[in-house]
C-alpha positions in Angstrom: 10.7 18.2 -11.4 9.1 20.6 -9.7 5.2 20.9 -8.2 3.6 22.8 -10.7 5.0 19.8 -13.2 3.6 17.1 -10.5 0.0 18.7 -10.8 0.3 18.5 -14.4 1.1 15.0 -14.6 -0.4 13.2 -11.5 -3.0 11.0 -13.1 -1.1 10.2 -15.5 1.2 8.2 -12.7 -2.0 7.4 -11.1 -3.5 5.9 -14.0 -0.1 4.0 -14.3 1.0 5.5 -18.0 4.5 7.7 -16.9 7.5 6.0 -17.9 11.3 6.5 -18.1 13.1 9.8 -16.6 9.7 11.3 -16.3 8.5 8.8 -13.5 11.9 8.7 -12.2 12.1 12.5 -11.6 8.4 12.3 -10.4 8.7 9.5 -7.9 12.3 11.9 -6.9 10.0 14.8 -6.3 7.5 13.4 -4.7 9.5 11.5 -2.0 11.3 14.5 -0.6 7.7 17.2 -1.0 4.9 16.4 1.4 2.4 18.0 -0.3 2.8 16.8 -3.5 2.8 13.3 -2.2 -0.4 14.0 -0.6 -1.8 15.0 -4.2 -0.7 12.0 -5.4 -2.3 9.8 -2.8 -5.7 11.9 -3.8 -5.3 11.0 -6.8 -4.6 7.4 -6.8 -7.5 7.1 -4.4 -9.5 8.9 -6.7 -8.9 6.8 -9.8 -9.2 3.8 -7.7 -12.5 4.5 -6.7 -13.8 5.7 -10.1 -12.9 2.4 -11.7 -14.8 0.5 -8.8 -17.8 2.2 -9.2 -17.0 2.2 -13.2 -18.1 -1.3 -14.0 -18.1 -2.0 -17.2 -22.0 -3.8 -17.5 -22.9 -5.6 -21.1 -26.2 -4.2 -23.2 -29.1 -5.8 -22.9 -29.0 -8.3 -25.9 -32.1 -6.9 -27.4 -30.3 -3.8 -27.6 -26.9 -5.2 -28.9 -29.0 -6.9 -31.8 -30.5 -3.8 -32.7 -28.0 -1.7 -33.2 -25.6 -4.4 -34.8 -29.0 -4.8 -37.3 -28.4 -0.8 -37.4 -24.5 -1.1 -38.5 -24.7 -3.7 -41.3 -28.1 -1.2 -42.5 -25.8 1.7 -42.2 -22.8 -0.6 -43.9 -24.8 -1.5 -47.1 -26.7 1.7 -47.5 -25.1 4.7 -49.6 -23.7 6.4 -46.8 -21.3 4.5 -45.3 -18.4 2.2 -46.6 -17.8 -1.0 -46.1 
């Protein structure tokens, strides 16, 4: 692997999807080039923090009803099937 192919890939190692001789070759690389170890720090960092400030939060039940109301409208109206 080489570092242009590291900056293609890098979040998808950070977001913990590379498998097989791809992540073998990538972990490889990365061990013996400073820089792109550096990117992939940044970017592990990065995903961290956007899924800790990411929170999932739950519509307000009012809401939820209404638009489940909405759905089973939409489900038995002519538009839609079921």
């Amino acid at each position: 692997m080489d570092c242009r192919k590291v900056r293609e890939v890098v979040f998808v190692y950070a977001d913990n999807e590379m498998e097989g001789e791809l992540l073998i070759s990538f972990r490889h690389h990365v061990s013996i080039c400073p820089e792109c170890a550096r990117q992939t720090v940044f970017a592990e960092r990065l995903v961290m923090v956007v899924r800790q400030r990411c929170v999932r939060a739950l519509a307000p039940e009012q809401l939820r009803q209404r638009i489940l109301t909405g759905l089973r409208h939409y489900r038995a109206g002519d538009r839609g099937t079921p």
